[in-house]
C-alpha positions as a Markdown table, in Angstrom:
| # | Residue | x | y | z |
|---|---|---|---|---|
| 1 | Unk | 82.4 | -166.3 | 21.0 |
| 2 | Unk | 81.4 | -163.8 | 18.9 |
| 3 | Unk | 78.6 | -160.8 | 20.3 |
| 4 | Unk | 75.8 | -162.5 | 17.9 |
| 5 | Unk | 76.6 | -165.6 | 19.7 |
| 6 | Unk | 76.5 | -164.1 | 23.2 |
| 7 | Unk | 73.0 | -162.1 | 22.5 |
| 8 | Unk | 71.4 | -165.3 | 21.0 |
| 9 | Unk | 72.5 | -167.4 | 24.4 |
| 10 | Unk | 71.6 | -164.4 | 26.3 |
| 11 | Unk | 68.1 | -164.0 | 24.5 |
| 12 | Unk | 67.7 | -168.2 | 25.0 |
| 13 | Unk | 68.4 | -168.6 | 28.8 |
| 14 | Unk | 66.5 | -165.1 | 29.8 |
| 15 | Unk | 63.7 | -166.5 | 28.1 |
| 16 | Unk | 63.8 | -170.1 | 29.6 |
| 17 | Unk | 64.3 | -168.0 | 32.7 |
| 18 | Unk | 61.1 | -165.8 | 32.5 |
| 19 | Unk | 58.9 | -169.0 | 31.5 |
| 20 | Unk | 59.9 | -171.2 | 34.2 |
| 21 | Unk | 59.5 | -168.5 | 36.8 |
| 22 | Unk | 55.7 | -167.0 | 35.3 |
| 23 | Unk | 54.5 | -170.1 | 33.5 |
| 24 | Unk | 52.2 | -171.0 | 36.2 |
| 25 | Unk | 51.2 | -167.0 | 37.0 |
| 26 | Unk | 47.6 | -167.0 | 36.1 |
| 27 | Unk | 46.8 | -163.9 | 34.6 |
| 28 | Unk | 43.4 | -162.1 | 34.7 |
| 29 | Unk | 40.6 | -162.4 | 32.0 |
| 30 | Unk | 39.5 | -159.9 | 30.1 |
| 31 | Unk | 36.1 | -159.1 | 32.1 |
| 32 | Unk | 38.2 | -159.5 | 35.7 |
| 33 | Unk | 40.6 | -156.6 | 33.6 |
| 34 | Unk | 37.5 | -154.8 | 32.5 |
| 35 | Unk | 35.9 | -154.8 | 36.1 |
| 36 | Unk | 39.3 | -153.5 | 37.5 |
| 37 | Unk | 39.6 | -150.3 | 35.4 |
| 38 | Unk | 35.8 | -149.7 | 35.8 |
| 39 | Unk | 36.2 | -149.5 | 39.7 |
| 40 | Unk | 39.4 | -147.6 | 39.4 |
| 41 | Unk | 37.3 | -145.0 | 37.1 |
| 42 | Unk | 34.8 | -144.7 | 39.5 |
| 43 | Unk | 37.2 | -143.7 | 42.2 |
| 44 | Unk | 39.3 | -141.5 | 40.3 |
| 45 | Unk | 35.7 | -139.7 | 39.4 |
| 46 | Unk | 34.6 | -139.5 | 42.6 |
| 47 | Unk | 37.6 | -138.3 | 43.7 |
| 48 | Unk | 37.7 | -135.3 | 41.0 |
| 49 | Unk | 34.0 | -134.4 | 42.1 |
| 50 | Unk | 34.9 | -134.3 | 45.6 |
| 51 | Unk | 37.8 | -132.3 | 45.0 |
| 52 | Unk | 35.8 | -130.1 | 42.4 |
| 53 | Unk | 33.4 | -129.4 | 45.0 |
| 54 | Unk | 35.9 | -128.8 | 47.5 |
| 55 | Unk | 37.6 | -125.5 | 46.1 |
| 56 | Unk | 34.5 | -123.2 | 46.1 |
């Protein structure tokens, strides 16, 4: 078997291996994604004012 050979079988039962193990994760929407960084925003600002206000 030559190395093309070898990465092409690699390539086929790694993918057939991450399909049948995340084909039935059900990934976010976009507005559930949006929402997410939005909160995540708010904390890492209200984290920076608290610390800004802190080292006076």
């Amino acid at each position: 078997m030559n190395n093309e050979q070898f990465e092409f079988m690699f390539d086929t039962v790694l993918t057939d291996v991450v399909n049948q193990t995340y084909s039935t994760l059900s990934l976010p929407s976009k507005e559930q994604i949006q929402i997410s960084m939005k909160k995540m925003m708010d904390i890492i600002e209200a984290n920076h004012r608290w610390n800004t206000g802190n080292e006076r």
